[in-house]
C-alpha positions in Angstrom: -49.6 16.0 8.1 -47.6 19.1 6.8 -47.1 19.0 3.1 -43.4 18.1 1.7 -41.8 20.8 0.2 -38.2 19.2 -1.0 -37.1 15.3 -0.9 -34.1 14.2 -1.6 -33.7 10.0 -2.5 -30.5 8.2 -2.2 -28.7 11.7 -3.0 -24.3 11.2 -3.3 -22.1 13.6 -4.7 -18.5 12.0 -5.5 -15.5 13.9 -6.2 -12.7 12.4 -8.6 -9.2 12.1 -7.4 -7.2 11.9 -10.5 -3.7 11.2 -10.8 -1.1 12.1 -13.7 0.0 15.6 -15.4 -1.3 15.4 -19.1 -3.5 12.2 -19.2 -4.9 12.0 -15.9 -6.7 9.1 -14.2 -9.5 8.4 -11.6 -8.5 6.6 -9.0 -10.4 7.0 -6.2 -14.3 9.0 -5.3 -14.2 11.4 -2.4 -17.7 10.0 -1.1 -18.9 13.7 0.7 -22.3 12.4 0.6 -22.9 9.0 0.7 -26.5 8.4 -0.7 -28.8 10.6 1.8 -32.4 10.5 1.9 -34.7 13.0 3.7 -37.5 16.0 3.3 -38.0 19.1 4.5 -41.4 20.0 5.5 -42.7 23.5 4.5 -42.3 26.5 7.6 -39.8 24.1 9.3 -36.5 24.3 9.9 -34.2 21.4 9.8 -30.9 21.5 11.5 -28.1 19.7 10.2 -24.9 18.7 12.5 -22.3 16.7 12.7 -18.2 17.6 12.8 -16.3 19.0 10.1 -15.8 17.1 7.2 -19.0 15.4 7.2 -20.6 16.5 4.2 -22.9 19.1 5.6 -21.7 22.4 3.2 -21.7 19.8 0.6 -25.2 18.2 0.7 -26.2 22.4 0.9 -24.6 23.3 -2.4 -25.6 20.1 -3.7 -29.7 20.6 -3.2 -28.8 23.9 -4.6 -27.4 22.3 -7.7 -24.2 24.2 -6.8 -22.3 20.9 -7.3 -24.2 18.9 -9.5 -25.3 15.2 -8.1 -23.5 12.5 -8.9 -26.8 10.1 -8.6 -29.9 9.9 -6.8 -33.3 12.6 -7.2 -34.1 16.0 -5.8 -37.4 16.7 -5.7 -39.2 19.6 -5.1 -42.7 20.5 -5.3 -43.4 17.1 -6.1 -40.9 18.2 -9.0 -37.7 16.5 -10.1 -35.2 19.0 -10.4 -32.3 16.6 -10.4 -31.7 17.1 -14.3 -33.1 19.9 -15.2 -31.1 22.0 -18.0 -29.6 25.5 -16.6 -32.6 27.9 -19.2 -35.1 25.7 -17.1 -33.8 25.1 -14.0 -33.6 28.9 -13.7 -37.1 29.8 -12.5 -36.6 26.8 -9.3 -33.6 28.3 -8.4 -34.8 31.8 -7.0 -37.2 29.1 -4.0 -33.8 27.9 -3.2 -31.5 30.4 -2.0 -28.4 30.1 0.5 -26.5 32.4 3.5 -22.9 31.5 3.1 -20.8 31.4 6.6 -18.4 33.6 5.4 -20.4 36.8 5.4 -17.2 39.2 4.0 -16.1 36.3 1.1 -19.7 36.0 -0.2 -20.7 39.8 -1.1 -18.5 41.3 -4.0 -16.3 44.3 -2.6 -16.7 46.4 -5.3 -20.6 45.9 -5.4 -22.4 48.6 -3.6 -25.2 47.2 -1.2 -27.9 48.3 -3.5 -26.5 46.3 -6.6 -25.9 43.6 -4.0 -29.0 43.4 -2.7 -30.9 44.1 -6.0 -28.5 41.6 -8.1 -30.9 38.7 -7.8 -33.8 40.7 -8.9 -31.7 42.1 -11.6 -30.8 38.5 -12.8 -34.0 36.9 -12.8 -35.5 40.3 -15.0 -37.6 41.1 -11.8 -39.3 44.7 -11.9 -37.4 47.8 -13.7 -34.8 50.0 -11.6 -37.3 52.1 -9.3 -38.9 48.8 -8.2 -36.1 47.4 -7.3 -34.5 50.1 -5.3 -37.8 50.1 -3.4 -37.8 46.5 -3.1 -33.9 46.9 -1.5 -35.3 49.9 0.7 -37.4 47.3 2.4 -35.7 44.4 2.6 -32.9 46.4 4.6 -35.2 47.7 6.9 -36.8 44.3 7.7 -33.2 43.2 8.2 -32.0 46.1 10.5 -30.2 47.7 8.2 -30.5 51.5 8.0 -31.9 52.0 4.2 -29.3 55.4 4.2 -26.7 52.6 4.0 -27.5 51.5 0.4 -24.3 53.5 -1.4 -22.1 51.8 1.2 -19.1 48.8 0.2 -19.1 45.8 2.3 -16.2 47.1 3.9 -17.5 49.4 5.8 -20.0 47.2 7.9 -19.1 45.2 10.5 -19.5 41.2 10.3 -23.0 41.2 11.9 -24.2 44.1 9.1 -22.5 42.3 6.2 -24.7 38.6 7.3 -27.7 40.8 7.6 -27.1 41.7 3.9 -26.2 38.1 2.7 -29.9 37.6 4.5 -31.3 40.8 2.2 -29.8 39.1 -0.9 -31.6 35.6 -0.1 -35.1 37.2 0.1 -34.7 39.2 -2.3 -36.9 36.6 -4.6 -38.9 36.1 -2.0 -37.7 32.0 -2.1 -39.6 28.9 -0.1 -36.7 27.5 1.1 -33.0 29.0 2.3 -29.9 26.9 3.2 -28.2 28.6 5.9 -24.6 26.9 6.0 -23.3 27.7 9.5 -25.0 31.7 9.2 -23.5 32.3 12.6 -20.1 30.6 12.6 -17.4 33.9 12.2 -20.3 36.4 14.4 -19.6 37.5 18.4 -21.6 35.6 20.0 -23.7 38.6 21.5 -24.4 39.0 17.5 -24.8 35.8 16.9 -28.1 35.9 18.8 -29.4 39.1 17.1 -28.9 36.8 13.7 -30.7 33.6 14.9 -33.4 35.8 16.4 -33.9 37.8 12.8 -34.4 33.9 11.0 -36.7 33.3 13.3 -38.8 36.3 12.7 -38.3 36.1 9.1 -39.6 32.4 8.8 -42.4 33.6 11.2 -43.3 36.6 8.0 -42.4 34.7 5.3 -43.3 31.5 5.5 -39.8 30.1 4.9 -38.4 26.5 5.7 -35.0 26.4 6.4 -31.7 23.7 6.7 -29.8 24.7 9.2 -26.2 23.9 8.7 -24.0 24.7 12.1 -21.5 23.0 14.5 -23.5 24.7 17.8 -25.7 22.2 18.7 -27.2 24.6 21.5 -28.2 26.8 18.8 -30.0 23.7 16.9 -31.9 22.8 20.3 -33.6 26.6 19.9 -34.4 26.8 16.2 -34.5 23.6 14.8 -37.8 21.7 14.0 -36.1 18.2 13.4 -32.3 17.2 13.4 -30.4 15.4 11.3 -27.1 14.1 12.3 -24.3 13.0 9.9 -21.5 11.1 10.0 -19.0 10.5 6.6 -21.4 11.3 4.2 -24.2 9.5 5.7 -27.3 10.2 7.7 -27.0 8.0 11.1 -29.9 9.8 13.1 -33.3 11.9 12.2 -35.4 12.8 14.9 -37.7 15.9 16.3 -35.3 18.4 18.7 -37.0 17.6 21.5 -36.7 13.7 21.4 -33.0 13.9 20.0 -31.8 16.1 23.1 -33.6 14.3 25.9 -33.0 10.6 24.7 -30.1 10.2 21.5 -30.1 6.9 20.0 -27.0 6.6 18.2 -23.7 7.0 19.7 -22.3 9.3 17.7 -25.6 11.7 18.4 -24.7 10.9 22.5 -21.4 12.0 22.0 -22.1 15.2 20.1 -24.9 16.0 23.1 -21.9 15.1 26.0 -20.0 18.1 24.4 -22.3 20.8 25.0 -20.9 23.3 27.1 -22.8 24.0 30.3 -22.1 27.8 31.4 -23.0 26.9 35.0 -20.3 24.9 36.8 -23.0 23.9 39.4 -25.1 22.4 36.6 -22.4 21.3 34.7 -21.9 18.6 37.9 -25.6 17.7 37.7 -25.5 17.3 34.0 -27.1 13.5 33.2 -25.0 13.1 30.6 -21.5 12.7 31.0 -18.7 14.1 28.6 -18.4 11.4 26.2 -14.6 11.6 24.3 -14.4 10.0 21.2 -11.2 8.7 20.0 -9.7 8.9 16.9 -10.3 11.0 14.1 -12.9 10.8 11.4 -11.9 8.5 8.4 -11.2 9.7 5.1 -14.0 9.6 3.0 -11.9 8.3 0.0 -11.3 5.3 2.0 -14.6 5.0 4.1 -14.2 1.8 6.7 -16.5 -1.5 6.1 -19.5 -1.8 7.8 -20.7 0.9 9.9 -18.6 4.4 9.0 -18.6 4.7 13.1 -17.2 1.7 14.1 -13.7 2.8 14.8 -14.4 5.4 17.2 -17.2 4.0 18.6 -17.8 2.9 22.3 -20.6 0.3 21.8 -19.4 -1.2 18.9 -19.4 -5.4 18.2 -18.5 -7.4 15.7 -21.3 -6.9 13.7 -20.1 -3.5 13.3 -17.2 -4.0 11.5 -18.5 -5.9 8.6 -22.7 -5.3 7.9 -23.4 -1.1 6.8 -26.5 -0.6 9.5 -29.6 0.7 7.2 -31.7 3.8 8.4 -34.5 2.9 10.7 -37.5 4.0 12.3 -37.8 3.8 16.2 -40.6 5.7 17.3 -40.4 9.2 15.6 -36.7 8.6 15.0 -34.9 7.3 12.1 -31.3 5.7 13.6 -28.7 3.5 11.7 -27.0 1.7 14.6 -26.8 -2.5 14.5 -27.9 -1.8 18.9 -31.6 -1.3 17.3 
């Protein structure tokens, strides 16, 4: 059995709506994630999908303590790392790192690449100036960046070169696990290959494990390890690629699978699964519905539904939280 690297038990993270100018008031919780339990094994990569607003980005910055937990436990290394004050804290942070989806809105324009690049290093006191100008010689050239680049401003790479450096920046400590949040999103999509086929390499050299945040569920079939799907703050399926794509348990996981486009019209006829449209939109998570969070757009739903929360279950090597199990 492969060895855990980070858990996370009953995780939420609840943001305050207050109301009133000089004496404000809470009176509601934006529930972006809803009490989330899972673990990430080390060298895999788990994707995470569901549509926007779900609480993916969210549950990202929150592992990272980006957005500090509003209960449950993060551990990793068999560490808690939940509470952990900022002076100690510091030394976990640099096995954590994150690619933002905006590649352009995450790297400082007036940074050159080398202070961008070496800014990490710089932070956590790592080498003196030669070492780390070495250190960003080579981590540009393992991420296809021409080295002769390192005087360069953000502006003057294209969107593809500026993610390769986000990717730089997040090795730079050379960290155990990275949270991609949708890498790919804002890339051409003949780039957007080149980028998924440099993660893969670097997990391959580095030994990393990765959370794959993204909408493309395509791209989740090729690089994921496992898939979690979530719906309103909430896990409602966990299962191995393989098994999710050939046979999805919950409906909302069945619906998300209907919507993948097929390039060939021929094939797209002899698809199994047919296009699946859900209707409605997604709640608000300030006012989440009774019961199961997918009842009102869901297809198979009965009473049941609308007034027990279905609990995370195991079905084979699948975790599902759907009342038809």
């Amino acid at each position: 059995m492969s060895e855990i690297l980070l858990q996370t038990i009953n995780l939420k993270k609840y943001f305050p709506v207050k109301r009133g100018v000089f004496f404000q008031k809470t009176i509601a919780n934006l529930k972006a994630v809803d009490g989330i339990s899972l673990d990430i094994q080390r060298g895999e990569t788990l994707g995470l999908v569901g549509e926007s607003g779900c609480g993916k980005s969210t549950l990202g910055r929150t592992i990272m303590r980006l957005y500090e937990p509003t209960s449950g436990t993060i551990l990793f290394d068999n560490k808690d790392i939940t509470t952990l004050p900022e002076h100690t804290f510091r030394s976990y942070r640099k096995n954590i790192q994150m690619i933002f989806q905006d590649p352009y809105a995450s790297l400082n324009p007036r940074m050159t690449v080398e202070s961008i690049i070496a800014e990490p290093l710089k932070t956590h006191r790592v080498g003196d100036h030669t070492e780390r100008r070495k250190k960003v010689f080579e981590l540009m050239d393992i991420v296809g960046l021409n080295p002769s680049y390192i005087r360069r401003y953000p502006h003057e790479f294209s969107g593809g070169q500026r993610q390769r450096i986000g990717i730089a920046r997040a090795l730079a400590l050379n960290p155990k696990l990275i949270i991609a949040d949708e890498p790919i999103s804002s890339l051409d999509v003949s780039i957007q290959a080149q980028i998924i086929n440099l993660l893969i390499e670097l997990q391959i050299y580095y030994d990393l494990s990765y959370i794959f945040i993204t909408h493309a569920l395509s791209v989740v079939q090729h690089i994921s390890t496992r898939v979690a799907v979530m719906y309103l703050g909430k896990i409602v399926e966990l299962a191995p690629t393989h098994e999710l794509f050939k046979q999805p348990l919950h409906p909302y996981t069945e619906a998300l699978i209907s919507a993948i486009p097929v390039p060939d019209p021929q094939r797209e006829k002899e698809r199994k699964t047919k296009r699946i449209i859900l209707k409605g939109d997604i709640p608000s998570p300030l006012h989440p519905p009774q019961g199961c969070s997918f009842h009102t757009r869901c297809p198979k739903k009965f009473d049941r539904c609308e007034v027990e929360e279905p609990r995370l279950q195991q079905i084979g090597n699948t975790k599902v939280a759907c009342h038809l199990y």
